[in-house]
Rosetta silent file (secondary structure, phi, psi, omega in degrees, C-alpha in Angstrom):
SEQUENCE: XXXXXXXXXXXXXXXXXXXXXXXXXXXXXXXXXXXXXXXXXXXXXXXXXXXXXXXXXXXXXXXXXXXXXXXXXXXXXXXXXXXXXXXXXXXXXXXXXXXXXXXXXXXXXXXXXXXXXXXXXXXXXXXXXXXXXXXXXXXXXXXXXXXXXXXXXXXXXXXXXXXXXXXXXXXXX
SCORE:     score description
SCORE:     0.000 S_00000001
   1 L     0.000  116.104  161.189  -32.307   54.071  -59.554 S_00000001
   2 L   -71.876  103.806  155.875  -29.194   51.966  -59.826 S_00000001
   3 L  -107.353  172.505  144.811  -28.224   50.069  -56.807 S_00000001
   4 L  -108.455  100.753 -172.277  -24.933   48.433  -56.354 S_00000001
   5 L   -75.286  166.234  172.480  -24.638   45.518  -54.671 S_00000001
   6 L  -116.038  121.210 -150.342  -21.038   44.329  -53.544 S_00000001
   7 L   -69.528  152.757 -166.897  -20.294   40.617  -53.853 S_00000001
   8 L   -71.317  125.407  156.954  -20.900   38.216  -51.200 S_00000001
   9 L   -51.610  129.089 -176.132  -17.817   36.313  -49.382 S_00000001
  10 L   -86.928  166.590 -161.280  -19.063   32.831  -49.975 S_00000001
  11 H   -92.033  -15.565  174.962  -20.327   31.415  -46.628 S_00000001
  12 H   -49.271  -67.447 -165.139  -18.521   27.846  -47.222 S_00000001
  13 H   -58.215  -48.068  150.970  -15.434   29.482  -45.951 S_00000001
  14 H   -28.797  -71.802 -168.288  -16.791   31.056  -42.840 S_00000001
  15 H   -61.760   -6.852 -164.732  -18.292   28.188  -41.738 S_00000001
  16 H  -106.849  -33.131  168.860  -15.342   26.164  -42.495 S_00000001
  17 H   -82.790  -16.068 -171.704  -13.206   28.217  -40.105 S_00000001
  18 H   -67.008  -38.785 -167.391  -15.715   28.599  -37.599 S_00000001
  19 H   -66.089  -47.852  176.942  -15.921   24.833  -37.434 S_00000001
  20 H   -78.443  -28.086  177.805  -12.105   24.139  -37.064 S_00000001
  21 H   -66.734  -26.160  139.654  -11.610   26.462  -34.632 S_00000001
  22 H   -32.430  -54.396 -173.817  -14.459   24.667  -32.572 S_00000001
  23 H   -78.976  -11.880  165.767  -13.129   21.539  -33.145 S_00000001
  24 H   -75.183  -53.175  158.887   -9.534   22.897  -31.809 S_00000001
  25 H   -31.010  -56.558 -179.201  -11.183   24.105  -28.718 S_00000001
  26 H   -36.837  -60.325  158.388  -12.600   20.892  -28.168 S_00000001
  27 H   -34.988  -54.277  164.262   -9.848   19.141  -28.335 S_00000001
  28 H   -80.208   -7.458  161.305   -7.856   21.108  -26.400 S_00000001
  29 H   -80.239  -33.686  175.700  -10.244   21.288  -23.776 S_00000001
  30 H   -53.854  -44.523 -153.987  -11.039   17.205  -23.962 S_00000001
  31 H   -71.497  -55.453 -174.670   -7.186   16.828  -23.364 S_00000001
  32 H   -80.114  -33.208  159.262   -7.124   19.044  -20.057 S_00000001
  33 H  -110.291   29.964  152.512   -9.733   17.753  -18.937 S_00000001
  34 H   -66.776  -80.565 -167.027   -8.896   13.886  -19.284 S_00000001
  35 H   -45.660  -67.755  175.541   -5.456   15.288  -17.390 S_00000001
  36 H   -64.711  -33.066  173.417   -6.980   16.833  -14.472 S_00000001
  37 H   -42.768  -82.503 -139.770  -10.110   14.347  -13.950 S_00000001
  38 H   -62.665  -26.071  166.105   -7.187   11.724  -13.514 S_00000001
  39 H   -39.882  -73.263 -177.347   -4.906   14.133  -10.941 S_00000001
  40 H   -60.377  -57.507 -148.210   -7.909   15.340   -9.010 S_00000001
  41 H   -87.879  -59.635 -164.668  -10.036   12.427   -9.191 S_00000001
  42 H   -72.722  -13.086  170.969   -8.210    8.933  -10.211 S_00000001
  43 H  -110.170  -37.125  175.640   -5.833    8.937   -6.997 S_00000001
  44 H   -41.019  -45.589 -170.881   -8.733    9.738   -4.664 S_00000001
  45 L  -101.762   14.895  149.698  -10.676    6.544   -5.696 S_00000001
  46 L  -148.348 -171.928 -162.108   -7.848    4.486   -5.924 S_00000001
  47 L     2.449  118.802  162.490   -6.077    1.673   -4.098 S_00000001
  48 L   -44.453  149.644  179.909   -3.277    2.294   -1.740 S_00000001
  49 L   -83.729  146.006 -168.105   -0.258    1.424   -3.704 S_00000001
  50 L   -65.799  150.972 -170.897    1.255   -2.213   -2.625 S_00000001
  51 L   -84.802  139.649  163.873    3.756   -1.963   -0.294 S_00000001
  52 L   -80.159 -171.589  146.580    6.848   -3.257   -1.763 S_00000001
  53 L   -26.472   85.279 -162.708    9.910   -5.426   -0.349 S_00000001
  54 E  -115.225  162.360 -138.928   11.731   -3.981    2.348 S_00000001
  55 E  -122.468  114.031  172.189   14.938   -5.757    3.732 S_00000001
  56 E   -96.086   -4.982  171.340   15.431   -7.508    7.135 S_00000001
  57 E    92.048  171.595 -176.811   18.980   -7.992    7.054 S_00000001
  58 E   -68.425  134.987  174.770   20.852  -11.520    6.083 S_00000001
  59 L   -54.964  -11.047  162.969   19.549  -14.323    7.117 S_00000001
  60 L   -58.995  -43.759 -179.078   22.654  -15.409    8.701 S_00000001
  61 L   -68.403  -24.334 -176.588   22.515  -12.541   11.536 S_00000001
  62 L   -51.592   81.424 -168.673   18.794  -14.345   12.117 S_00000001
  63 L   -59.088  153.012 -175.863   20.264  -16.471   15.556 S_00000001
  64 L   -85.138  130.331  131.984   18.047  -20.061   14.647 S_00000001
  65 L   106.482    4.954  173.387   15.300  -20.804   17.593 S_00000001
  66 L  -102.072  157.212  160.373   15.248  -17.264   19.054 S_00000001
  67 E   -68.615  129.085 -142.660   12.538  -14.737   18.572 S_00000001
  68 E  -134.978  100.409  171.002   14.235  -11.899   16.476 S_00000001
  69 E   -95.579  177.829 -164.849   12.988   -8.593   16.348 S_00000001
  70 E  -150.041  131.189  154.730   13.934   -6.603   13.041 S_00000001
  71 E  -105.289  136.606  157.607   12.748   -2.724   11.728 S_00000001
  72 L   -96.713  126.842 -162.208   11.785   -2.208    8.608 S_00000001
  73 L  -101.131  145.927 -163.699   11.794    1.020    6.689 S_00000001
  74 E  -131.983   93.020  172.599    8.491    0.461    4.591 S_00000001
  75 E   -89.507   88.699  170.712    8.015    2.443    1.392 S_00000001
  76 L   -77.438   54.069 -156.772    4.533    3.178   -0.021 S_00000001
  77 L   -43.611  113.678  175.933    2.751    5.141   -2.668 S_00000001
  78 L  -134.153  111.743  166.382   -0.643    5.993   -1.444 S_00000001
  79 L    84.989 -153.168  167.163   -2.833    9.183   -3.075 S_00000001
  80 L   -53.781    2.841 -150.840   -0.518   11.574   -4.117 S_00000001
  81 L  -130.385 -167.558 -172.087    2.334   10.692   -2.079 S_00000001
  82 L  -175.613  107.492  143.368    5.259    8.424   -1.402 S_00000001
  83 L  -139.085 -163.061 -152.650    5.961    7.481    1.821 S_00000001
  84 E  -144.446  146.221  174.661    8.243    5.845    3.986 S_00000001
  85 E  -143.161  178.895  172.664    7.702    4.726    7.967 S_00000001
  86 L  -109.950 -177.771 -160.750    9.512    2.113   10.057 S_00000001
  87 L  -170.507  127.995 -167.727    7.850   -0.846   10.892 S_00000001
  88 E  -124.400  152.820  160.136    8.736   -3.817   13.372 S_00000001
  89 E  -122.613  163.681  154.321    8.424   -7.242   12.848 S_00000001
  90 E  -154.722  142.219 -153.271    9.308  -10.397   14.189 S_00000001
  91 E   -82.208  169.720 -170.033   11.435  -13.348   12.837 S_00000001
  92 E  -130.009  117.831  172.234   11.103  -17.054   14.035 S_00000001
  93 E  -128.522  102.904 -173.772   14.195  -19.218   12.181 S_00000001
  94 L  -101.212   38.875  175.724   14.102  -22.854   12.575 S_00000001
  95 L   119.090 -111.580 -166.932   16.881  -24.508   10.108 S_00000001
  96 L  -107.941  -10.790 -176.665   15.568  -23.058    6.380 S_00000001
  97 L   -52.802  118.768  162.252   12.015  -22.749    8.411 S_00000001
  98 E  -133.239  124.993  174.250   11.546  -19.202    8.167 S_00000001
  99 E  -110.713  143.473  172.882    8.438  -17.306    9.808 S_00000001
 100 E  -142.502  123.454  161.330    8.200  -13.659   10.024 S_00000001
 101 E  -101.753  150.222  147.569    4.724  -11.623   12.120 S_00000001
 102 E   -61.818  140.070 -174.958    3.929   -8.204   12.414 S_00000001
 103 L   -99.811   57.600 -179.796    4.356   -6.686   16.036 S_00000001
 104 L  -114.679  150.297  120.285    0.670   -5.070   15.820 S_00000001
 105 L   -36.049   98.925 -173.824   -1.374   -6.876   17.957 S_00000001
 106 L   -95.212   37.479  179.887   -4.649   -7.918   16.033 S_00000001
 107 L   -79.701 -122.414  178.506   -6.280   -7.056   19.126 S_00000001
 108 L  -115.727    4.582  157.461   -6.430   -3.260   19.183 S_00000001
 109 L    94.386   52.097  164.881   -3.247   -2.902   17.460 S_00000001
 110 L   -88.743 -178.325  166.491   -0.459   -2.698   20.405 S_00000001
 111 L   -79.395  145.931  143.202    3.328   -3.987   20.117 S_00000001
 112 L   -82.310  124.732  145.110    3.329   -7.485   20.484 S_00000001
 113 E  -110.617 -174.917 -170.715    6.694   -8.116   22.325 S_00000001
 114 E  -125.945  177.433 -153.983    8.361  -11.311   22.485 S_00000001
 115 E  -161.218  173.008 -178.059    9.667  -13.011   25.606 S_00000001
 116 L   -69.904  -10.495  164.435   10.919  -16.825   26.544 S_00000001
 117 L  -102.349   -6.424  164.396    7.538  -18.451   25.896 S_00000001
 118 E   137.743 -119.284 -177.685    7.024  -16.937   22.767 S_00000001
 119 E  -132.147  149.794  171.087    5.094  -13.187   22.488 S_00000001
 120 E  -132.395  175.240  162.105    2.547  -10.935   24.452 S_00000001
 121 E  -131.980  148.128 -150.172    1.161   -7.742   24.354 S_00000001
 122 L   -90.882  -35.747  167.817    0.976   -5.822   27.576 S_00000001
 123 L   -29.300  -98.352 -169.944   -2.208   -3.704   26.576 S_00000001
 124 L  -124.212   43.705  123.972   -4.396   -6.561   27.480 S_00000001
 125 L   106.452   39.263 -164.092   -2.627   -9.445   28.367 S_00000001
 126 E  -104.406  123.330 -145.087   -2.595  -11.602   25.040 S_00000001
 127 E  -123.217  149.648  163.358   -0.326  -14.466   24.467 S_00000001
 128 E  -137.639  155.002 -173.791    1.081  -16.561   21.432 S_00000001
 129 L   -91.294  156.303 -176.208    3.090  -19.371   21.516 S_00000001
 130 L   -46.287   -5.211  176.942    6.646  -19.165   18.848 S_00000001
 131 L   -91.999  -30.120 -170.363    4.149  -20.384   16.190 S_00000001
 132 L   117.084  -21.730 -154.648    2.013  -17.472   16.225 S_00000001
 133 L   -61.938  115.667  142.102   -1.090  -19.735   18.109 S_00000001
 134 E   -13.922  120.120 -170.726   -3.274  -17.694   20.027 S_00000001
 135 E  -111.361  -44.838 -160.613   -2.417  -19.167   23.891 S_00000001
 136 E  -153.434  166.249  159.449   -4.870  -16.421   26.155 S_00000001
 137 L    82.902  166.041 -163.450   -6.289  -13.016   26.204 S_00000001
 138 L   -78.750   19.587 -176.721   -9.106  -11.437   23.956 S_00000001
 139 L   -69.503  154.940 -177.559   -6.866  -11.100   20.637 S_00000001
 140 L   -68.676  -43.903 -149.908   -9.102  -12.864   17.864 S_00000001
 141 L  -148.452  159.245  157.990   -6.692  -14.632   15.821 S_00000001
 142 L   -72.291  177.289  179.366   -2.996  -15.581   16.015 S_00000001
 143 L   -73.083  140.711 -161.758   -0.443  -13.213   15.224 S_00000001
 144 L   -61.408   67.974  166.523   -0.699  -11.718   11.669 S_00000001
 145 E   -31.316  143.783 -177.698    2.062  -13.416    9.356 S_00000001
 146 L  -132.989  153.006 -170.943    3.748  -11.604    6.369 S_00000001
 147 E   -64.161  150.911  175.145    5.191  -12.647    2.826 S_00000001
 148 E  -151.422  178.420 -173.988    8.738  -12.996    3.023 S_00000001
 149 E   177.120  141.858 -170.791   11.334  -14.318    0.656 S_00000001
 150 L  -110.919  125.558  166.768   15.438  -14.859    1.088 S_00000001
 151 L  -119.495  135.575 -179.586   17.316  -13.449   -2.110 S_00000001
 152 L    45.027   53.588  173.656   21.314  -13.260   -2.038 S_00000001
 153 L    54.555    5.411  177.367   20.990  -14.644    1.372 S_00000001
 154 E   -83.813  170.827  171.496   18.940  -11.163    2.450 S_00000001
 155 E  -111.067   97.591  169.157   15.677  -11.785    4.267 S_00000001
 156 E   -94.035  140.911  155.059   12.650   -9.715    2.326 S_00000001
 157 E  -133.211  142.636  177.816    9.480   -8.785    3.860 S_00000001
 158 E   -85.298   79.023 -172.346    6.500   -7.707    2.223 S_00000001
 159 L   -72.587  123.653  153.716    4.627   -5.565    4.949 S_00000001
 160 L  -100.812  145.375  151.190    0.982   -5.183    5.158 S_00000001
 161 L  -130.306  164.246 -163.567   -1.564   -4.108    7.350 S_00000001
 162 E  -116.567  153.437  175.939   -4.590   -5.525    8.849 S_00000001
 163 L   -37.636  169.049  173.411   -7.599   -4.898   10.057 S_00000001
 164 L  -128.741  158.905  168.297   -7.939   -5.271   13.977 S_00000001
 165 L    95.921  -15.273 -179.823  -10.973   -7.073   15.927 S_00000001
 166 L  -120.749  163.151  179.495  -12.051   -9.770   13.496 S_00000001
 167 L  -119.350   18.956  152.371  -10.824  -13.177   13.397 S_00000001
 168 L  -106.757  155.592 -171.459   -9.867  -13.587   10.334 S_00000001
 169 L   -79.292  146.773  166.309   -6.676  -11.913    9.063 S_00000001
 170 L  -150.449  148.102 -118.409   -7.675   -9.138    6.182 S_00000001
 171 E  -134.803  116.228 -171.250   -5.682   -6.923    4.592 S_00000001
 172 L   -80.847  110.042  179.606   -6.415   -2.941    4.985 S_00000001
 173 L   -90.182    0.000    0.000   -6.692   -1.824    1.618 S_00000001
């Protein structure tokens, strides 16, 4: 009895396709999911994005030795997003002396307004003198100063906000 066998495919070549098409899955799976981890995941844990510059108008419109309040439209990336709020501050201009606070209260976070002795807040009765100086009332700290800088005679301010309730200023990240 005569069998007849029929020859064998050699297995190097199987195995050699099996293998790249594994490592092309791989690959293309490694890629997508590098891409989505950092979508889904990589904006959750991190930072709010820095607030940038926003514009206060020229320092010339600033009258010197008055309190000055100014809105700011304040544009942030935070998580997925981009947004944009107003924001009030207010300037102090003494010659080239330039102060600028935030009108949060570092209290419980009311408007401060300002007034001929310098600023309160009406919530609960908290006072600062044109310096910022704590005068009365249960606020912690003076009022909460902000980076500023004059370019082409503009007024920039760099808004942040801060915690409330402690008595040092910190920075909400």
């Amino acid at each position: 009895m005569c069998v007849h066998h029929a020859p064998e495919n050699p297995p190097e070549r199987r195995t050699f396709l099996g293998v790249l098409s594994g490592l092309i899955a791989a690959g293309i799976s490694a890629v997508l999911g590098v891409n989505i981890g950092r979508f889904a995941l990589g904006t959750a844990f991190s930072k709010a994005g820095e607030a940038g510059w926003a514009e206060a108008g020229t320092l010339a419109d600033i009258p010197e030795g008055k309190l000055t309040k100014r809105n700011l439209v304040v544009s942030q990336i935070a998580g997925w997003g981009n947004f944009t709020a107003e924001r009030a501050v207010w300037v102090v201009r003494k010659g080239d002396d330039v102060k600028v606070f935030t009108a949060v209260c570092p209290h419980l976070g009311c408007t401060v307004q300002g007034n001929a002795e310098g600023f309160m807040c009406a919530c609960h009765n908290s006072r600062w003198n044109e310096a910022g100086q704590t005068q009365s009332g249960p606020a912690p700290r003076g009022l909460d100063t902000l980076e500023h800088r004059v370019e082409g005679g503009k007024l920039q301010v760099r808004y942040q906000d801060f915690k409330q309730g402690l008595p040092a200023k910190e920075v909400i990240a």
